[in-house]
N, C-alpha and C positions, 0 to 999 in steps of 0.2 A: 417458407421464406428461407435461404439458405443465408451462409454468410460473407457474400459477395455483396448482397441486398443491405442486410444488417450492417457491415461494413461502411460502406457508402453513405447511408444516412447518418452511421455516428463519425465519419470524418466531417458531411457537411455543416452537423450540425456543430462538432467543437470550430470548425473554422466559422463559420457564421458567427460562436459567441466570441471567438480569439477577436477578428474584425472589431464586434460592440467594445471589446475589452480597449484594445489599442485606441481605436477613434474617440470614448466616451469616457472610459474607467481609468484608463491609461493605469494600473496597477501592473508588478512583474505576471508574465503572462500565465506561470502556473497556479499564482493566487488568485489573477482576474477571473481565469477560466472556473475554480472552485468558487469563486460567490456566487456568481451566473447562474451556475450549475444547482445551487444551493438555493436560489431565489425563483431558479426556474421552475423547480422541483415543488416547490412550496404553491408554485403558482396553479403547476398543473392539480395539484390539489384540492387547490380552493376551487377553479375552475368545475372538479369532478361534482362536487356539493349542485353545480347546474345542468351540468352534461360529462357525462363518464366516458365519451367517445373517444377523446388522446388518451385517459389513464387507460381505458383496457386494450389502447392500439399499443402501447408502451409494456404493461402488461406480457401481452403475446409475443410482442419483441422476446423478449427475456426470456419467457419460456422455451423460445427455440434456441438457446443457449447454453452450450454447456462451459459453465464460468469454470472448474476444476481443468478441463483440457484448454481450452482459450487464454486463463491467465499463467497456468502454468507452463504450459506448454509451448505459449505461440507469444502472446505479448512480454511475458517476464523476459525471455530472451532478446527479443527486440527492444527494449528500455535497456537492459544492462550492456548489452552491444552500443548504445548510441551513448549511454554514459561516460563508457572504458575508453570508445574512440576519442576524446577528447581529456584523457587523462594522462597525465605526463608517468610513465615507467619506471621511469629512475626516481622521479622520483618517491612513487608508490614504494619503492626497494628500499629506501632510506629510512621511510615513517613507516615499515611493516608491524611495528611492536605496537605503539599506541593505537594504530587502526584495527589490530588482528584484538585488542582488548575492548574499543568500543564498540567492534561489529558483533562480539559475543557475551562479554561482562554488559556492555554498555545494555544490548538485545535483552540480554534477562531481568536487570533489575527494570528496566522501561516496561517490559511486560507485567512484573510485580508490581510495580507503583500506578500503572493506569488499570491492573485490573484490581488491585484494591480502592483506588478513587471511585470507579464504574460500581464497585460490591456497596458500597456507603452511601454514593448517592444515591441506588435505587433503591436500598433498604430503607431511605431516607426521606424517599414521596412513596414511600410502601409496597413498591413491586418485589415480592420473594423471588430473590434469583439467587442459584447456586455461587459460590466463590468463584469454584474452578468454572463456569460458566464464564465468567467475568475475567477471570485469567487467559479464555481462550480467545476474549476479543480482546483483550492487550498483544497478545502474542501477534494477532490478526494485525493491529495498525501500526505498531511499535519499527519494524522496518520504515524508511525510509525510502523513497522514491530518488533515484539520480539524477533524473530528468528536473525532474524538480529544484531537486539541494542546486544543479549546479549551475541553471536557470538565473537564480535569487542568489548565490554567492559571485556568480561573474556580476551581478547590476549594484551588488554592495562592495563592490572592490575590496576585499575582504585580504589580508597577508595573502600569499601563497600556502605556505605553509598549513596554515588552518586551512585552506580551500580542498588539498590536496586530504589532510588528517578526516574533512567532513566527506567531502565527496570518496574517498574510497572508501571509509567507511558504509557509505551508500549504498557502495557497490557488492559489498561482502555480506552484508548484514540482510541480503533475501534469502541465501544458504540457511543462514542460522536461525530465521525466522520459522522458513519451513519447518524445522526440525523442531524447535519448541512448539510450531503450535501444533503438528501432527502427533504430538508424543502430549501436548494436556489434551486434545482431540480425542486420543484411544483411551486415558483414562477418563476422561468424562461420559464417554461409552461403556465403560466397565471394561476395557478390552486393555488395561493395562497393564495385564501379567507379559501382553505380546512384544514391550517397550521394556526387554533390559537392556544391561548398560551398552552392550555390546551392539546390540540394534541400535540406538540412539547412536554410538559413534558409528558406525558404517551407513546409516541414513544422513548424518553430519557431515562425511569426506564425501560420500555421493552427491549432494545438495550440492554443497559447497565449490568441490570443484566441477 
């Protein structure tokens, strides 16, 4: 199955749920389409407990994926392209100080605080997981989506000014993502003598711009 195939069924199917979202849910469309997704997911689950024939068609899906070149490569580009297109310039120029401190301060401590939440609650229904295990899936959600943010901030009529401080934030903060989580990534591999300072910033202005 290549990914013209794979394509095609995962636009049919987020329009098919976008459609239930608007007609039924009537929720902003990047939240509708995440419960959907969220209840549909759960569904094909239960479903599997009688017949496993979607989970392992879903399954195979994926496996002919490769999600490292598809989100980095092909998708990440195309979200932050349709984000910027719709971003005012001057005024990004004006707010560059408090956005250039939440897309990186903001990025690290959001990575610390959800993967210490994630380390507590799983020690806490008893599943032993590493820290830095749990740091690298902070790192992982901690970015923000643009598509998203700017979705949900046009339908709350929100200042400008904050519109402008979140959404480029949005925009910035997948550079500095990569970089945090590729760098607790090599050390949670053991491979973190490869992560000095100097690496970390020339993989940072790389990312980034």
């Amino acid at each position: 199955m290549d990914y013209f195939i794979i394509t095609s069924i995962l636009v049919f199917i987020s329009a098919f749920f976008g459609y239930i979202n608007i007609r039924y849910i009537k929720l902003p469309n990047t939240i509708g389409l995440t419960v959907i997704t969220i209840f549909f997911t759960l569904g094909i689950f239960a479903l599997s407990y009688f017949d496993d024939t979607l989970l392992n068609a879903e399954r195979y899906i994926i496996t002919q994926i490769d999600f490292r070149s598809v989100l980095l490569n092909i998708m990440l580009s195309f979200l932050l392209f349709a984000g910027a297109l719709h971003t005012d310039l001057q005024k990004l120029k004006e707010l560059k100080w408090p956005i250039l401190f939440f897309a990186t301060f903001g990025v690290l401590v959001s990575t610390l605080l959800i993967g210490t939440a994630v380390y507590f609650l799983l020690q806490g229904i008893g599943l032993e997981v590493l820290f830095i295990n749990c740091l690298l899936f902070g790192a992982l959600i901690s970015p923000t989506d643009p598509i998203a943010v700017l979705g949900i901030l046009k339908k709350a009529d929100v200042p400008k000014k904050l519109e402008i401080k979140i959404v480029g934030e949005s925009l910035f903060n997948d550079g500095v993502g990569v970089v945090i989580f590729l760098t607790i990534f090599g050390l949670a591999n053991g491979t973190g003598g490869d992560f000095s300072f100097t690496n970390v910033l020339t993989l940072f202005v790389h990312e980034v711009g």
